[in-house]
C-alpha positions in Angstrom: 157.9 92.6 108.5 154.6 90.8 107.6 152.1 90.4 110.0 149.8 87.4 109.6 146.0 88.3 111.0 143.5 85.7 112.4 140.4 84.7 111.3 139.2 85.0 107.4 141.9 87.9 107.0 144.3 85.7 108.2 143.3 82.8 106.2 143.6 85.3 102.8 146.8 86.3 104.0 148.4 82.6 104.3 146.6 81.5 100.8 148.6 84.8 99.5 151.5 82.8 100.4 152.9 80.8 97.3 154.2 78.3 99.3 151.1 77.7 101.3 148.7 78.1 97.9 150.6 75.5 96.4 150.6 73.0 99.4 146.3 72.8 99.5 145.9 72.7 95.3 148.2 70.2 95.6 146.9 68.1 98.6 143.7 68.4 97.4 144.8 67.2 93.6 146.4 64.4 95.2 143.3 63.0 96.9 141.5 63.2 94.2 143.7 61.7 91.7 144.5 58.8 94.9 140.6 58.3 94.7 140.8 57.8 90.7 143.2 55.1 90.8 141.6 53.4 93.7 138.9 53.2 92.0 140.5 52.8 88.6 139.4 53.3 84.9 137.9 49.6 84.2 135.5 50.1 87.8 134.0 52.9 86.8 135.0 54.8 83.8 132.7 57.9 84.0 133.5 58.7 87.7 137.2 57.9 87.3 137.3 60.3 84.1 135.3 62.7 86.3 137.7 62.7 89.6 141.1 63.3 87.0 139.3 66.1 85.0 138.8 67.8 88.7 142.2 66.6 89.9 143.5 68.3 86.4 141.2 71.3 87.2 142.6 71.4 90.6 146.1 71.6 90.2 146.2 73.1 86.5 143.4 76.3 87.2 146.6 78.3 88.2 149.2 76.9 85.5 146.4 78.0 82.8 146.1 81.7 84.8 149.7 82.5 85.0 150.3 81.3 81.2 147.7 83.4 80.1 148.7 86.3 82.2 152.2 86.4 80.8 151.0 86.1 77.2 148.9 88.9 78.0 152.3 90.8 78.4 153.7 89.1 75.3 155.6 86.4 76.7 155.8 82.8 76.6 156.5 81.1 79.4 157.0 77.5 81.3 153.4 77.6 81.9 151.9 77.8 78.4 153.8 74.9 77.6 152.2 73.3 80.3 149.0 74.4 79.8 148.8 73.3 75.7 150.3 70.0 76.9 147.3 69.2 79.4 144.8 70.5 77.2 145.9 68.5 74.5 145.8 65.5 76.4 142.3 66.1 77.5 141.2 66.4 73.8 142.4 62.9 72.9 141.2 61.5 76.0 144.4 61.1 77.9 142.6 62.4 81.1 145.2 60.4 83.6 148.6 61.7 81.8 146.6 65.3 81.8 145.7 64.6 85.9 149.3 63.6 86.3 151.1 66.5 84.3 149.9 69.1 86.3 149.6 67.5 90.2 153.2 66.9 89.7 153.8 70.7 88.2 152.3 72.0 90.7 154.4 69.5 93.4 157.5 71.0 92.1 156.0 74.5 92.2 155.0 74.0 96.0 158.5 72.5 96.8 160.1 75.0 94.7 158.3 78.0 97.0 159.1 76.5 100.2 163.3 76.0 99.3 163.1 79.5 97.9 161.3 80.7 101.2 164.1 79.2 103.1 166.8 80.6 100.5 165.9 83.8 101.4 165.5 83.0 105.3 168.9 85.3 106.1 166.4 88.5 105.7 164.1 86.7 108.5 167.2 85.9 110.6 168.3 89.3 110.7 165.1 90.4 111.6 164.8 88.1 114.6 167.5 89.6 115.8 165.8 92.7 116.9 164.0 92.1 120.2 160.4 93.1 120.6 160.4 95.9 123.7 163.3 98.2 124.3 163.4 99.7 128.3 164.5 103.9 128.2 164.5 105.9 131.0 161.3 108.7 131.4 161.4 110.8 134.0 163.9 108.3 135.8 161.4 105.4 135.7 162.3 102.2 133.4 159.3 102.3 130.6 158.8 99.2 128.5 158.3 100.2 124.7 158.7 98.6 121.2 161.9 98.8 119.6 160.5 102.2 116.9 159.0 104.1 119.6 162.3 104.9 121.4 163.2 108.5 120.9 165.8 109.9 119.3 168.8 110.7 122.0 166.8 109.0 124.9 168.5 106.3 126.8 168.3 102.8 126.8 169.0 100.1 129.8 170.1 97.1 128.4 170.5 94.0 131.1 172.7 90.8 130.7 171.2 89.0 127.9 169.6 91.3 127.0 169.3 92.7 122.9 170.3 96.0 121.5 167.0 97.3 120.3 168.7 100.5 118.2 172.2 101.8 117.6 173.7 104.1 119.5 176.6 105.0 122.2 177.3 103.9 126.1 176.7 106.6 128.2 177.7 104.1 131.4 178.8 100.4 132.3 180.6 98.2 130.6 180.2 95.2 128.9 180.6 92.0 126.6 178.2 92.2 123.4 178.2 89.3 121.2 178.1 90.9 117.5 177.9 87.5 115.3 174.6 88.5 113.9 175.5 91.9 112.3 179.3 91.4 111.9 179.9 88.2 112.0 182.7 87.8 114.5 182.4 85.1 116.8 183.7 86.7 119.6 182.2 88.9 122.0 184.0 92.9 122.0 184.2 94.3 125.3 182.5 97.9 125.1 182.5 101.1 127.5 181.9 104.3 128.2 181.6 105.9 124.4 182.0 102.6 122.2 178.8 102.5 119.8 177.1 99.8 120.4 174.3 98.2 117.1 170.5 97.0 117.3 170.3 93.1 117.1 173.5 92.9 119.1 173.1 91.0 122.2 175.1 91.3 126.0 176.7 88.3 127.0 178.2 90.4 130.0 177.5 93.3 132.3 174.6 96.1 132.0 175.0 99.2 129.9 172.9 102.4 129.2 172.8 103.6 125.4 172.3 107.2 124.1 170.3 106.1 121.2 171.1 107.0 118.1 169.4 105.3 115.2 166.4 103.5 115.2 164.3 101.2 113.5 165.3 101.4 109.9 167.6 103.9 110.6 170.0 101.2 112.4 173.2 99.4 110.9 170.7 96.5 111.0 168.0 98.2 108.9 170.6 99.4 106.3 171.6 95.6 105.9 168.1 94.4 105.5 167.4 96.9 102.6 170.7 96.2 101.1 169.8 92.4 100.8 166.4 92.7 99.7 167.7 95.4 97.0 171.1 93.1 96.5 168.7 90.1 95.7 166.3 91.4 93.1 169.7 92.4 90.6 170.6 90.0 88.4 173.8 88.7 87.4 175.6 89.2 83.8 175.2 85.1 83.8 171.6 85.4 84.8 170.4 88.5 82.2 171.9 86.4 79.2 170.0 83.2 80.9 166.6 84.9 80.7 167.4 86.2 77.3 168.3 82.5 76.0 164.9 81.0 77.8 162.6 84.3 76.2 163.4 82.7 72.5 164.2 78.8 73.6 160.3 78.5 75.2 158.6 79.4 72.1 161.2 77.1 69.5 159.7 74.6 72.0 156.1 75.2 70.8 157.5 75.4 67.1 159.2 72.2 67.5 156.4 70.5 69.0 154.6 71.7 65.9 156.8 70.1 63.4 156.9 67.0 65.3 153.7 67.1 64.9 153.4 67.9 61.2 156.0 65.3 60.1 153.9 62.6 62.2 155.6 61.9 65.1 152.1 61.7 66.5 150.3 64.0 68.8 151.3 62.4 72.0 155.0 62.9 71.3 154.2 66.5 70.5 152.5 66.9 73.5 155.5 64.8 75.4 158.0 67.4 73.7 155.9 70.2 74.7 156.1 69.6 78.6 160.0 67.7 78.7 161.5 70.7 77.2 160.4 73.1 79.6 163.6 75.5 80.7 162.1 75.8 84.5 165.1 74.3 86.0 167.5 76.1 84.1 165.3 79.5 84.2 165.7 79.0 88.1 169.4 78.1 88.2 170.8 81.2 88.5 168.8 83.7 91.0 168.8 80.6 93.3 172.4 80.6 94.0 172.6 84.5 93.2 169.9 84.8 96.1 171.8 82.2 98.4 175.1 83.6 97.7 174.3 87.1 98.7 172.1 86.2 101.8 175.4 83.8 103.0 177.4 87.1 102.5 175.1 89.0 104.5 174.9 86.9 107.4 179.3 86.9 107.4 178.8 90.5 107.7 179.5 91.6 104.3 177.0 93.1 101.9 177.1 92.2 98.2 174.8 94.9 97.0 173.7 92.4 93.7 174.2 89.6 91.3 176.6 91.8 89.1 178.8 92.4 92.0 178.8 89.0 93.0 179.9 87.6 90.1 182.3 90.0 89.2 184.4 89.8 93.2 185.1 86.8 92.0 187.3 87.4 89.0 189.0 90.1 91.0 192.7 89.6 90.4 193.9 93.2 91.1 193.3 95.1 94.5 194.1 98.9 95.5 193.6 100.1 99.0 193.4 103.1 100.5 195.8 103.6 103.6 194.1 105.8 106.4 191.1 104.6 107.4 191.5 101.2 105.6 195.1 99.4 106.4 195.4 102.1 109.8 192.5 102.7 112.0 192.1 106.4 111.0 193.8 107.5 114.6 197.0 108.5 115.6 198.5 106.9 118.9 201.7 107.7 121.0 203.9 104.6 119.6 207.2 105.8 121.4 208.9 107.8 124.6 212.4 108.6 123.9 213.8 109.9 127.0 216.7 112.6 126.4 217.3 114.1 129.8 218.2 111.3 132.0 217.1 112.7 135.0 213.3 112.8 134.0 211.6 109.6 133.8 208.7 108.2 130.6 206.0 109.1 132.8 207.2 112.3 133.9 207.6 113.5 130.2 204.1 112.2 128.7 203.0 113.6 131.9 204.2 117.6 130.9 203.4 116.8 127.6 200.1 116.2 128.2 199.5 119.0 130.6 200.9 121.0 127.5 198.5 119.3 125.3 195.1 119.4 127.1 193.9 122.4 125.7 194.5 121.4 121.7 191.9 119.4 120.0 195.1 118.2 117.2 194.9 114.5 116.3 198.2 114.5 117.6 197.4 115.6 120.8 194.6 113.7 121.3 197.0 110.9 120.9 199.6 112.2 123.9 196.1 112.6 126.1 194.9 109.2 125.8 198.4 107.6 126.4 198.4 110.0 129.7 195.1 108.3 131.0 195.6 105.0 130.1 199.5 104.9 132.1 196.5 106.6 134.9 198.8 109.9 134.7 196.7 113.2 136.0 196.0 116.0 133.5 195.0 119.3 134.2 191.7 120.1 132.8 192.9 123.1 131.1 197.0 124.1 131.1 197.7 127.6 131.8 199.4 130.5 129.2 198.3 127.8 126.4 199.5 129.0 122.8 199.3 127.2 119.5 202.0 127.6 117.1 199.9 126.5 114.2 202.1 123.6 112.4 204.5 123.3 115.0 203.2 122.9 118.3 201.4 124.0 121.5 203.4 126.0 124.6 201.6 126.0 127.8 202.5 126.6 131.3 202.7 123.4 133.9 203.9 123.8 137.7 205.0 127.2 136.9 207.5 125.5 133.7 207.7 126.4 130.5 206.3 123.3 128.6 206.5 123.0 124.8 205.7 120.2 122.4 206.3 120.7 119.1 209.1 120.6 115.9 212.6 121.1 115.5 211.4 124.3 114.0 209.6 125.3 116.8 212.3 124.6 119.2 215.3 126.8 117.0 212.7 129.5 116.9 212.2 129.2 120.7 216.2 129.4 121.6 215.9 125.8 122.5 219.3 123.9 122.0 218.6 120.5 120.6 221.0 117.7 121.3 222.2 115.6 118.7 220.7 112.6 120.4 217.3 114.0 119.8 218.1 114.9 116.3 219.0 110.9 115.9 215.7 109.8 117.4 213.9 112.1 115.1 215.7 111.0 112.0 214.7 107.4 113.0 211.4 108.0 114.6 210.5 109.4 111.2 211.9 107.1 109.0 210.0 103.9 109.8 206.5 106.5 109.5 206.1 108.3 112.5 205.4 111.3 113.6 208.5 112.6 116.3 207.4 115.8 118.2 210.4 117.5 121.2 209.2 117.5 124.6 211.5 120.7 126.1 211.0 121.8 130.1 212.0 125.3 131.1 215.1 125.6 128.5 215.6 122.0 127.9 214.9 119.2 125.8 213.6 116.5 128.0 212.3 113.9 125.3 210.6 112.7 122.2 207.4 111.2 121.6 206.4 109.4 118.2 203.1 109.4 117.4 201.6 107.0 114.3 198.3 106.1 112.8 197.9 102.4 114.0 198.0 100.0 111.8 195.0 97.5 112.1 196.2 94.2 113.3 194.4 91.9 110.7 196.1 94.5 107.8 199.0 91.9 107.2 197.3 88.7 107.3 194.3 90.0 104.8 197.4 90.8 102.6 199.2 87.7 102.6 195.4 86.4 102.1 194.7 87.9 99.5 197.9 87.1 97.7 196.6 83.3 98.8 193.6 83.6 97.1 195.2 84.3 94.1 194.8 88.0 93.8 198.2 88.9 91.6 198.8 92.7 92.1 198.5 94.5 96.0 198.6 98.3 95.6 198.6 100.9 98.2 196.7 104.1 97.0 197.2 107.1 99.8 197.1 110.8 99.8 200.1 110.6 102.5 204.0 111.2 102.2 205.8 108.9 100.8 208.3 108.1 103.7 204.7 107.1 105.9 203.1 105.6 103.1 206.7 102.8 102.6 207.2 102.3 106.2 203.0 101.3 106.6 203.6 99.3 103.1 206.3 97.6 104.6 205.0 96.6 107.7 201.8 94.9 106.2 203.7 93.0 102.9 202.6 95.4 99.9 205.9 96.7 98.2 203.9 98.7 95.4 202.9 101.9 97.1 201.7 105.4 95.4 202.1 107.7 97.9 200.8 111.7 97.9 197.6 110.6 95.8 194.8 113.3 95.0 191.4 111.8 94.4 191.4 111.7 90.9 194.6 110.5 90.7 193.6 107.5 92.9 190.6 107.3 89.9 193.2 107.6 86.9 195.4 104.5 88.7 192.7 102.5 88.9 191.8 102.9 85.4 195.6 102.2 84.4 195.4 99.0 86.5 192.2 98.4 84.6 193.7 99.1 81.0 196.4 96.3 81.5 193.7 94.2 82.0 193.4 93.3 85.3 189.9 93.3 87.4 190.7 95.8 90.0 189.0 96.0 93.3 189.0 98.8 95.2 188.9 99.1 99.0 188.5 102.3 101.2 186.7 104.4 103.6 186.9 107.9 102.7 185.0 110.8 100.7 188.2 111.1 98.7 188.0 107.3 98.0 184.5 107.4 96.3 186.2 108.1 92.8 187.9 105.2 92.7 185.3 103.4 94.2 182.7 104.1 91.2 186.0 103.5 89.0 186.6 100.1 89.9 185.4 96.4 88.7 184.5 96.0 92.3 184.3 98.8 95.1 185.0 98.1 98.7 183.6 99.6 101.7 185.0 99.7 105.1 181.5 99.5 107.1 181.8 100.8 110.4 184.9 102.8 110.2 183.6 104.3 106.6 182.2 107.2 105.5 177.9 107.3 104.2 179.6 108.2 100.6 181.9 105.6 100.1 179.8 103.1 101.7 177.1 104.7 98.9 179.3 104.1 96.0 181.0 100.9 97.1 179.6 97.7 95.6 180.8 95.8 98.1 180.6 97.1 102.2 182.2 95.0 105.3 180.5 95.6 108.5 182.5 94.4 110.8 185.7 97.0 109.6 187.4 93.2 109.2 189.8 93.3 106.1 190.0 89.3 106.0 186.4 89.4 104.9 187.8 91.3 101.7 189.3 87.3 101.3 185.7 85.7 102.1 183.7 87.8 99.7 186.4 86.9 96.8 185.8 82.8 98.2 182.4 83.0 98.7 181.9 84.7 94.8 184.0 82.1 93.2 181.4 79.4 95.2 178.9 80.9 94.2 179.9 80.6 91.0 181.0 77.5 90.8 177.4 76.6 92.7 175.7 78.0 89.8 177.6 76.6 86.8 176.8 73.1 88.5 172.9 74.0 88.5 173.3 75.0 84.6 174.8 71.5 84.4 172.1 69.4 86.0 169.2 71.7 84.3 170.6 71.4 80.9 171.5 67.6 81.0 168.3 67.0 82.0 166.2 68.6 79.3 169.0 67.1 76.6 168.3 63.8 78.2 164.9 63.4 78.3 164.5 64.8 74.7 166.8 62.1 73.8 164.4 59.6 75.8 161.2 61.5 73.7 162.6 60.9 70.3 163.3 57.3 70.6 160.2 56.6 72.5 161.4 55.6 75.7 160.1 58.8 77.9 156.0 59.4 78.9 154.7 62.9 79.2 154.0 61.9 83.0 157.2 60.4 83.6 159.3 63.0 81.8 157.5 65.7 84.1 158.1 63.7 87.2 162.2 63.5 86.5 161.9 67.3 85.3 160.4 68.3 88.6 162.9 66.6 90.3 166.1 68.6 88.6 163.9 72.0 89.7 164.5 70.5 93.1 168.0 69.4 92.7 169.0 72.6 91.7 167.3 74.7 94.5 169.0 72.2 96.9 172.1 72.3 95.4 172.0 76.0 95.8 170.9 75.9 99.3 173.9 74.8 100.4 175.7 77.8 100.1 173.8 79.0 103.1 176.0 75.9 105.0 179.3 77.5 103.3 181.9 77.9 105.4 184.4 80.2 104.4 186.8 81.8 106.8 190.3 82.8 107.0 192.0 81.1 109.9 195.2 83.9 110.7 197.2 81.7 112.9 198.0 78.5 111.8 200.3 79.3 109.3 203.0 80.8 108.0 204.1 83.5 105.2 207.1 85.6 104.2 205.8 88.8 106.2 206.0 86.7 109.5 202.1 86.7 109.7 200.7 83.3 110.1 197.5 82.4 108.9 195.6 79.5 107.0 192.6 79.5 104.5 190.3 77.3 105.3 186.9 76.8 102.2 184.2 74.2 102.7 181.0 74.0 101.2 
């Protein structure tokens, strides 16, 4: 973050500031090229030629700098043109068309700085969003400190109102935290004891203490700020071939002006040619809306790590997903209490079962646990006479009962009878993708619990969304069984579904999908995913939920976990796009134009730089509304074949 000093360093800091450099050349060129005309050419010719040399001198010192720096390197650029131009017109005596050429250069230049500045504002948004002092508790006194001198593991008392100053996870209270600036979800997420919590994320409700975690650059909200600064210095396919086109236009320009010259068109029109073809607004077309495209992205809580990837989600019309982790949650829960022996009750089963169950660290029982404490059921802390039966199921000892939770193999080799209504809710438990495990008391089977990975809720409206937004083929790509893999497939809309999946045969589908020419993106979360991440046109991160090495290799990573914003990254691509087509539009039209108005005579080298200055600003505006860009997927409003409702809604 830059810190401005006072006095004479400060004042060399803000005149290292384009945008402020450019403001005083070109208030100061403007007085004195006001004071010419005042005075005008027939008053006094020797002052007035005096005031529009300096007024030249002014504003055209730096023109003449850069254009010899970058010819230093080899290159010929805007400014030469420029700079020949002006000193041409000095030589035959044209000091006001020479005064006028470069104060209105270095106009555009100065408005040209400040649009950028504010192009590339998300970056200072996102850092505003960190607060200056963070309060920890040492030696149980509240200590105010900045936001990077918090300790690693220390905790932080956050009030209502208050900002996240680092990441990390509630160690007590609870709370509303409005994440819009890091995620960009508009509504607040209630948090508790354990949620993580993010720096720059502020409580709307309640006071919490946070075990911190990450700090300073460290936080979610430092990886997103290098991502975008990194994300907006790579350029675009469209953009490289831009440059290349302007590295041999610029110097047919100076050969052009030459002939003109040669076949006696007249030095002025040479001179005319010289400054009216300048490229500068189609030079700056491109990273305009590249760098206002990405830092719109950003701010919606999706990173677009560059031009290239940019450009390229928008073509996308093939996507793969991975299932755990990316269309589930990553974390089985108890979905189902079938209740066998009728005279035990729901409660009373989950309730053994969980007393079973509380000394296994399984997935699976970690699921039966949580679904104990949330029905407010009491669990010993520890059962007694616990025993594993690895892959079948855990025996313990509750009240003095045999408790055991487990398989239909686990039960036979027990000598527990299983009754055929069981066996029924097992066969369909299993069939729609879930997990059934027996619940047997003493010598009885008392009930069945099904346990399933959860499906995120916003996995079947991102589907039909994506299918909305044009995308023609919707694969699942999962290392599961194939009976899971159809019955998760089914219940979010995607009927192609290649289940039992090794890594590198996730990597070999993507490059079949690839081969029948499709642009594939693909979306997941896990270690086993980054293959097929580095595979595809576009890879696909799931932020929060995702592992460092996918997010690593993705192109493309969500913050907010929030498949929908697969849908917004695809819309805002294809605006971006579209933004940056129109910009080539303006910029070439322009320069066509104009050339057209040199060669019949109808276009002054004064004039012709005035209406080229003003497309350099057309096109930065034009660009700058994609920082306005709305583009959001509305999930309620209507309806599709799945029985999800939702409704795209694109402005901008």
């Amino acid at each position: 973050m830059d810190v401005i000093q006072t006095g004479w360093g400060g004042l060399r800091d803000r005149w290292r500031q384009p945008a402020v450099r450019r403001a005083a050349l070109t208030g100061v060129a403007a007085i004195l090229f006001a004071v010419a005309l005042s005075i005008g050419k027939s008053g006094n010719e020797t002052t007035w030629s005096a005031l529009m040399l300096a007024a030249t001198a002014v504003a055209g010192t730096g023109i003449a700098v850069r254009a010899l720096t970058a010819l230093g390197y080899r290159q010929i650029g805007i400014e030469l043109l420029v700079t020949i131009a002006v000193l041409g017109a000095i030589v035959i005596g044209e000091y006001w068309e020479a005064a006028a050429v470069t104060f209105l250069f270095t106009f555009g230049a100065m408005l040209e700085a400040m649009t950028l500045s504010r192009t590339r504002g998300a970056l200072t948004e996102m850092l505003a969003l960190v607060p200056d002092t963070a309060t920890v508790i040492r030696d149980g006194q509240q200590v105010e400190v900045g936001p990077t001198e918090v300790e690693p593991g220390e905790s932080v008392l956050v009030k209502p109102g208050g900002k996240i100053s680092v990441d990390g996870v509630i160690t007590d209270g609870i709370a509303a935290i409005d994440e819009s600036g890091i995620t960009g979800e508009s509504m607040p997420r209630s948090v508790g004891l354990d949620d993580g919590v993010f720096a720059g994320t502020v409580l709307t409700e309640g006071t919490v203490t946070v075990r911190a975690t990450g700090i300073g650059s460290e936080t979610t909200l430092g990886r997103i700020v290098q991502r975008v600064e990194e994300a907006q210095e790579m350029k675009a396919p469209a953009q490289r071939m831009m440059e290349r086109f302007a590295s041999w236009y610029t110097p047919s320009v100076v050969v052009l002006a030459a002939a003109v010259y040669a076949l006696g068109g007249g030095i002025e029109m040479a001179l005319t040619l010289l400054v009216i073809a300048c490229p500068g607004a189609l030079v700056i077309s491109m990273p305009v809306s590249i760098v206002a495209g990405i830092g719109r992205a950003a701010r919606r809580g999706v990173l677009i790590k560059g031009g290239e990837h940019l450009e390229a989600a928008g073509k996308v019309d093939a996507i793969a997903l991975d299932k755990t982790g990316t269309l589930t949650r990553g974390r089985p829960v108890l979905e189902e209490i079938a209740v066998i022996d009728p005279a035990s009750t729901e409660n009373d089963i989950l309730g053994w079962a969980a007393a079973a169950e509380a000394g296994s660290e399984h997935p699976l029982g970690t699921a039966i646990l949580t679904a104990a404490d949330k029905r407010g059921l009491e669990v010993p802390a520890a059962p007694e006479e616990f025993e594993v039966h690895v892959g079948r199921g855990v025996e313990a000892s509750v009240d003095g009962d045999r408790v055991m939770v487990g398989t239909l193999r686990l039960m036979d080799e027990s000598g527990i009878e299983v009754p055929e209504t069981a066996a029924d809710r097992i066969e369909r438990m299993t069939a729609i993708g879930r997990t059934a495990m027996l619940v047997a008391r003493g010598e009885k089977v008392v009930g069945v619990l099904a346990v399933a990975d959860e499906i995120r809720p916003d996995a079947a409206p991102a589907i039909a969304a994506m299918r909305k937004a044009g995308v023609k083929r919707i694969v699942m790509l999962t290392g599961d069984s194939e009976r899971v893999a159809r019955a998760v497939g089914d219940r979010v809309g995607i009927t192609e579904v290649h289940a039992g999946l090794l890594p590198d045969q996730k990597l070999e589908l993507i490059r079949s999908m690839q081969a029948d020419g499709q642009v594939v993106a693909m979306v997941g979360d896990g270690v086993n995913d980054a293959p097929a991440l580095v595979a595809s046109d576009v890879g696909v991160a799931m932020g929060l939920g995702g592992t460092d090495v996918a997010i690593e290799t993705a192109d493309i990573a969500l913050v907010s976990d929030h498949l929908p914003k697969i849908v917004e990254a695809i819309k805002l691509s294809r605006l971006t796009v579209r933004n940056l087509r129109q910009n080539v539009g303006v910029a070439l039209a322009t320069v066509v134009t104009l050339l057209a108005g040199v060669m019949v005579g109808e276009v002054q080298m004064a004039g012709g730089m005035f209406v080229h200055q003003i497309s350099v600003v057309v096109v930065i505006l034009n660009a700058m509304r994609l920082l306005r860009a709305k583009v959001t997927v509305d999930e309620t409003n209507s309806s599709d074949e799945t029985g999800i409702s939702l409704k795209p809604v694109l402005q901008g």
